[in-house]
LUMBANU-16723 format. One record per atom (N, C-alpha, C): x, y, z. Coordinates in steps of 0.2 Angstrom, whole numbers, plus 2048, in hexadecimal, padded with zeros to 3 digits. Atoms other than C-alpha are relative to their C-alpha. Example, Ala and Ser with C-alpha at 12.3 -4.5 7.8 and 13.67 -1.06 7.14 Angstrom:
! LUMBANU-16723
8047FA800/83E7EA827/804806800/7FC7FA7FF/8447FB824/7FC805803/
END
This chain:
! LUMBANU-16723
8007FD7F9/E526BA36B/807800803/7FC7FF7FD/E606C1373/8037FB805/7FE8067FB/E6B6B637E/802804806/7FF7FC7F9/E6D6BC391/8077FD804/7F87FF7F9/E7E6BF39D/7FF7F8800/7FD8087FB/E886AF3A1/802802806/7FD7FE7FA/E8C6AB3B0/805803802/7F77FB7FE/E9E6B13AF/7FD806800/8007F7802/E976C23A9/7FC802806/8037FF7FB/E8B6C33B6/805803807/7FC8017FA/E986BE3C2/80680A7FF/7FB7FC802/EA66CB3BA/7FC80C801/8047FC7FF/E976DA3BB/802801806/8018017F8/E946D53CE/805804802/7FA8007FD/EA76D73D1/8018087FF/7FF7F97FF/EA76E83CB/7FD806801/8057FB7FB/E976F03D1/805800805/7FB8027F8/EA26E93E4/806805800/7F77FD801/EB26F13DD/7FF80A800/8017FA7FF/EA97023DA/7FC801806/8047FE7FA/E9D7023E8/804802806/7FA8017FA/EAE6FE3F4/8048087FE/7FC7FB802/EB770B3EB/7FB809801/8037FA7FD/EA97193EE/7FF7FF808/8008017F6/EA9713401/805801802/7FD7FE7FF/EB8715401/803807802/7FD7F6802/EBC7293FA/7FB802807/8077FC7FC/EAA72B406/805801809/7FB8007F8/EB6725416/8058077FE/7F87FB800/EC672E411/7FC806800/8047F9800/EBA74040C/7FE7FF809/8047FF7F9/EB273B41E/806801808/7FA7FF7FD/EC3739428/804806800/7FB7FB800/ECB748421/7FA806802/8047FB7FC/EBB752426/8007FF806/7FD8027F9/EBE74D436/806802802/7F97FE7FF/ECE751437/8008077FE/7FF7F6801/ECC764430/7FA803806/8057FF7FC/EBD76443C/803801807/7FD8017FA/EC775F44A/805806801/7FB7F9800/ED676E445/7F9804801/8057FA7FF/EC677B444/7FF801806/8037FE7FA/EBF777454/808801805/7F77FE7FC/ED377645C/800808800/7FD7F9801/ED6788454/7FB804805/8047FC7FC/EC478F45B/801801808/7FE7FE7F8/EC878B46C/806802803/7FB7FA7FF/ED879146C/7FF8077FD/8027FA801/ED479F465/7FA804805/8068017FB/EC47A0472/804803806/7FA8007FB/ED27A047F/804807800/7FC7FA800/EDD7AC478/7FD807800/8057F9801/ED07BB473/7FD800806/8037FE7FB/EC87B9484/807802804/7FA7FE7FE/EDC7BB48C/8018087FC/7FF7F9804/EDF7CA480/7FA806802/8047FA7FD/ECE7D2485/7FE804807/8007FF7F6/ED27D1499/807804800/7FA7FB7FC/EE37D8496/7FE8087FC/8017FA803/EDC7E548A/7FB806805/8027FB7FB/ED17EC497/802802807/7FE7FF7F7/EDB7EA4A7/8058067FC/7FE7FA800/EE77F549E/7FD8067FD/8057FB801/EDA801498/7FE803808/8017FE7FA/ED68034A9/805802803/7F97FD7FE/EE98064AE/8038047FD/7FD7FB802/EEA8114A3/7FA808801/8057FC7FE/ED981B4A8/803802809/7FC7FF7FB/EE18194B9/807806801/7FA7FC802/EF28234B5/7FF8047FF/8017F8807/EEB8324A9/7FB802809/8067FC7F9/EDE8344BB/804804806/7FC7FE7FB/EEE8344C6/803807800/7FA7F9805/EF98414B8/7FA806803/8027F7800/EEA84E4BA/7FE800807/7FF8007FB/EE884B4CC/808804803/7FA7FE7FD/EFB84E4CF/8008067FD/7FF7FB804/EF885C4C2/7FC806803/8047FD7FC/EEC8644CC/801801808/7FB7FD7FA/EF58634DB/806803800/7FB7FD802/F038694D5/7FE8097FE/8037F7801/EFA87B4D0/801802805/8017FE7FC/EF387B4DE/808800807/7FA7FC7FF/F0587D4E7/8028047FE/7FC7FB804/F0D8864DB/7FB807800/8037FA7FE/EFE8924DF/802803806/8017FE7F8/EFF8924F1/809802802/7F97FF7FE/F148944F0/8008097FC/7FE7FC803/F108A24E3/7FC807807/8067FD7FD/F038A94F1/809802808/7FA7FE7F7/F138A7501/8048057FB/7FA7FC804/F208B04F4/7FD806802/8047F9801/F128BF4F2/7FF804809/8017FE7F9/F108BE506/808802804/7FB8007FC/F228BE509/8048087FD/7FF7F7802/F268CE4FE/7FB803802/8047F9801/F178D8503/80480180A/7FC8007FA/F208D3516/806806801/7FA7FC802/F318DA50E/7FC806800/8027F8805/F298E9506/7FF805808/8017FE7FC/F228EC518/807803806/7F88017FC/F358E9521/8038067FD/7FC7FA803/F3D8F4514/7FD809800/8037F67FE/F31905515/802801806/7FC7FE7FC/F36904526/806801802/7FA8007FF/F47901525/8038057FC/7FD7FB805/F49911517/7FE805804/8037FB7FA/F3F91C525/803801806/7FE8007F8/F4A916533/7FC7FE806/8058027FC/F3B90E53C/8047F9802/8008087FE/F42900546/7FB7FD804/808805800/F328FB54F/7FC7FE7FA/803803806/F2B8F9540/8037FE7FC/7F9802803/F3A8F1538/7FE7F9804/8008077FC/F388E3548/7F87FD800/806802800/F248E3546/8017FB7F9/7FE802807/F288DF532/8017F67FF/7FB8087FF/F358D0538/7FC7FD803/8018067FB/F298C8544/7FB7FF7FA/805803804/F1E8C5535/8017FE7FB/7FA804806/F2C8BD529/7FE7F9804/7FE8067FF/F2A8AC528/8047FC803/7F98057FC/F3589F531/8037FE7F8/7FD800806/F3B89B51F/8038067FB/8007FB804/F3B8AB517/805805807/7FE7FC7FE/F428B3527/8097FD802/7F5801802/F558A7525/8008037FA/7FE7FE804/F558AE513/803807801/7FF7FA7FF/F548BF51A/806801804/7FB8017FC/F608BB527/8078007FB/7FC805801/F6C8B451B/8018077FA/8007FA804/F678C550F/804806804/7FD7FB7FC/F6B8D151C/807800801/7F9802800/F7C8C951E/8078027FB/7FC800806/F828CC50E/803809800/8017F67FF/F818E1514/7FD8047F9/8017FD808/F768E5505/8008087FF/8037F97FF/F758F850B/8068027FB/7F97FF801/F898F7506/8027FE7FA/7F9807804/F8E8E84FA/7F98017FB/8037FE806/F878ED4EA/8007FA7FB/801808802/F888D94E5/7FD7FE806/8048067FE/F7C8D34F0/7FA8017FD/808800807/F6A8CC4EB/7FE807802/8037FC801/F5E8D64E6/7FB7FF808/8068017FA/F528D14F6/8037F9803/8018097FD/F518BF502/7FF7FB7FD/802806804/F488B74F5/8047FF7FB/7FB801807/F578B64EA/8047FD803/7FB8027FC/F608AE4F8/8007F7801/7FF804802/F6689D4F6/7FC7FB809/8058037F9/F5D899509/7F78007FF/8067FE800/F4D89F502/7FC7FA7FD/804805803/F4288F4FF/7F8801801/807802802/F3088B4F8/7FE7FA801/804808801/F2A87A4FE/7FA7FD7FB/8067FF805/F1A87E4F5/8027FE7F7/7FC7FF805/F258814E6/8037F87FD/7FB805801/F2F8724E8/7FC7FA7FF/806803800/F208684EA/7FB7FF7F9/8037FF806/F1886D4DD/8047FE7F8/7FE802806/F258694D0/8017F8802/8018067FE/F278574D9/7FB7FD7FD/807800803/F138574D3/8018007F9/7FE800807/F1785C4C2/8037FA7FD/7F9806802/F2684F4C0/7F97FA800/804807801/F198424C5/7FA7FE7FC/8067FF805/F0A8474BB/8037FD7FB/7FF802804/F158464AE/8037F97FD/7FF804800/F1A8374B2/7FB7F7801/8098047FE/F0882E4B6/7FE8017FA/803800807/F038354A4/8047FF7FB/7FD805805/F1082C49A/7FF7FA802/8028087FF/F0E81D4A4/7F67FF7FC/808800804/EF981F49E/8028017FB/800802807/EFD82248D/8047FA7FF/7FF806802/F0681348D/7FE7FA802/8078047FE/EF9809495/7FC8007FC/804800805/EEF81048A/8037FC7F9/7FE803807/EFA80A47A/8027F8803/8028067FF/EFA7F8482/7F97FC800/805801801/EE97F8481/7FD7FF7FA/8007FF809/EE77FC46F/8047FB7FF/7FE808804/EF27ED46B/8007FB802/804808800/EE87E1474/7FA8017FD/8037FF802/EDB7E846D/8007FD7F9/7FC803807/EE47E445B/7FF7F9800/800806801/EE77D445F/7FA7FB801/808804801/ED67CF464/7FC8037FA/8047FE808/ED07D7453/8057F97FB/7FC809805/EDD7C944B/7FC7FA801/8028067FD/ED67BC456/7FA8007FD/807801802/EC47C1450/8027FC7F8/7FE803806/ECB7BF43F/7FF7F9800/801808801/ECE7AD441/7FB7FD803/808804801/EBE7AA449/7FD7FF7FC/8047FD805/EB77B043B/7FF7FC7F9/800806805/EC07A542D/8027FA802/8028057FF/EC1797437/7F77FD800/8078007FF/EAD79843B/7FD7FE7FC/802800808/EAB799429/8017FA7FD/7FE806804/EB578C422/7FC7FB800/804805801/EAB77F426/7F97FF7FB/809800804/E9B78541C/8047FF7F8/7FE800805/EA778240D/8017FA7FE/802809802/EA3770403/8088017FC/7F97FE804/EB57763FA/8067FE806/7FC8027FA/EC376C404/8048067FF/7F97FC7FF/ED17783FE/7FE806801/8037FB7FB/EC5786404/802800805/8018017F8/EC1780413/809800805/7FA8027FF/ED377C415/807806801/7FA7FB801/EDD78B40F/7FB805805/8027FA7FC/ED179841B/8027FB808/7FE8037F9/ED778A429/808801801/7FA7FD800/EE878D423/801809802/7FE7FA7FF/EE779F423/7FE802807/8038027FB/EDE79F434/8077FF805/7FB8037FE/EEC79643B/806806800/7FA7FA7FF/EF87A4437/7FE805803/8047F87FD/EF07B343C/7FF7FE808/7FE8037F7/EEE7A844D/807800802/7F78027FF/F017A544D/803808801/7FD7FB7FE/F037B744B/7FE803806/8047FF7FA/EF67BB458/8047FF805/7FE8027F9/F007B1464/808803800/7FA7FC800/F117B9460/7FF805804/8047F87FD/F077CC463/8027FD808/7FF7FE7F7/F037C4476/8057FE803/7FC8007FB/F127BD47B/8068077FF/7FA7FC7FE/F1B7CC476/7FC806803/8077F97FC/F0B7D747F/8057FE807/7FD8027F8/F107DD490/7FA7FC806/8088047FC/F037D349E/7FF806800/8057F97FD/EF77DF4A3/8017FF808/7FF8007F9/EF87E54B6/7FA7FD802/8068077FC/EEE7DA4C4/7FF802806/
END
């Protein structure tokens, strides 16, 4: 019959069951510490990132709206601007069919109806005309061809209307550049989704250097994110 463990052996077993047991309670702390610590960066990352995608999607829409804003002004100024430049083309047409009436008279020799003509010359149109007669066009074979060629002869309507233009075109550059600030917050809340995405994720990964390198990569794509917004212009308020 077999002889049984001495007490030394007994004892020397015992010590290193303890030696192992301590040694896996150990690895289990340290694995449990560093989850914890990559846990603690996840949840770090998500709430800044939380932060910045909600920032990003307020300035993305205030400038979308600044730029719906603008492009409304442009076709508004765009549309008052016609409508001058109709109503100057509408006084031009009333001040030659005026002339036209002045001048039949004044080839007939009718001075009543020469002075009838005159009372219905515009106060505008009637210094050009002043300023035409002066010139003796009957005589001087270099003067204008009519009043309205005369450097007295103004179009408010006219002048007005190109004012309107200038600013139209001036309302509809600033909207499409509202508009293109819009679209690269839009961008950068698409980056920032990103890192929701694979920080989200990492955790469901039993793989440290998984879970680890998508909190790295993570990490950058935030880092560039936050580049993108401080070089974004603020949205209007």
């Amino acid at each position: 019959m077999g002889e049984g463990l001495s007490a030394a052996e007994v004892g020397e077993e015992t010590a290193e069951h303890r030696e192992r047991v301590a040694e896996h309670t150990d690895a289990d702390q340290r694995h449990a510490r560093h989850d914890r610590r990559v846990s603690i960066v996840e949840a770090t990352l998500l709430a800044i990132v939380a932060l910045l995608a909600a920032w990003s999607g307020f300035a993305s829409a205030q400038w979308s709206t600044e730029s719906r804003l603008l492009l409304a002004q442009a076709s508004t100024a765009r549309t008052e601007a016609s409508q001058a430049s109709l109503e100057a083309n509408t006084t031009k047409n009333f001040d030659g069919s005026t002339f036209d009436a002045w001048f039949s008279a004044y080839v007939v020799g009718n001075d009543a109806a020469q002075a009838i003509a005159e009372r219905r010359f515009r106060p505008e149109f009637k210094e050009a005309f002043d300023a035409w007669t002066a010139t003796d066009p009957a005589n001087n074979p270099n003067a204008p061809p009519g009043p309205t060629y005369m450097a007295e002869y103004r179009q408010p309507d006219l002048d007005k209307a190109a004012e309107l233009n200038a600013a139209a075109d001036e309302k509809y550059a600033a909207g499409a550049e509202a508009g293109g600030y819009a679209d690269d917050y839009v961008r950068i809340t698409v980056f920032l989704a990103t890192v929701l995405f694979m920080v989200g994720i990492s955790g469901h990964f039993r793989v440290p250097s998984a879970r680890i390198g998508l909190v790295v990569v993570g990490s950058a794509v935030l880092l560039y994110s936050v580049v993108l917004l401080i070089g974004a212009p603020r949205p209007p308020v």
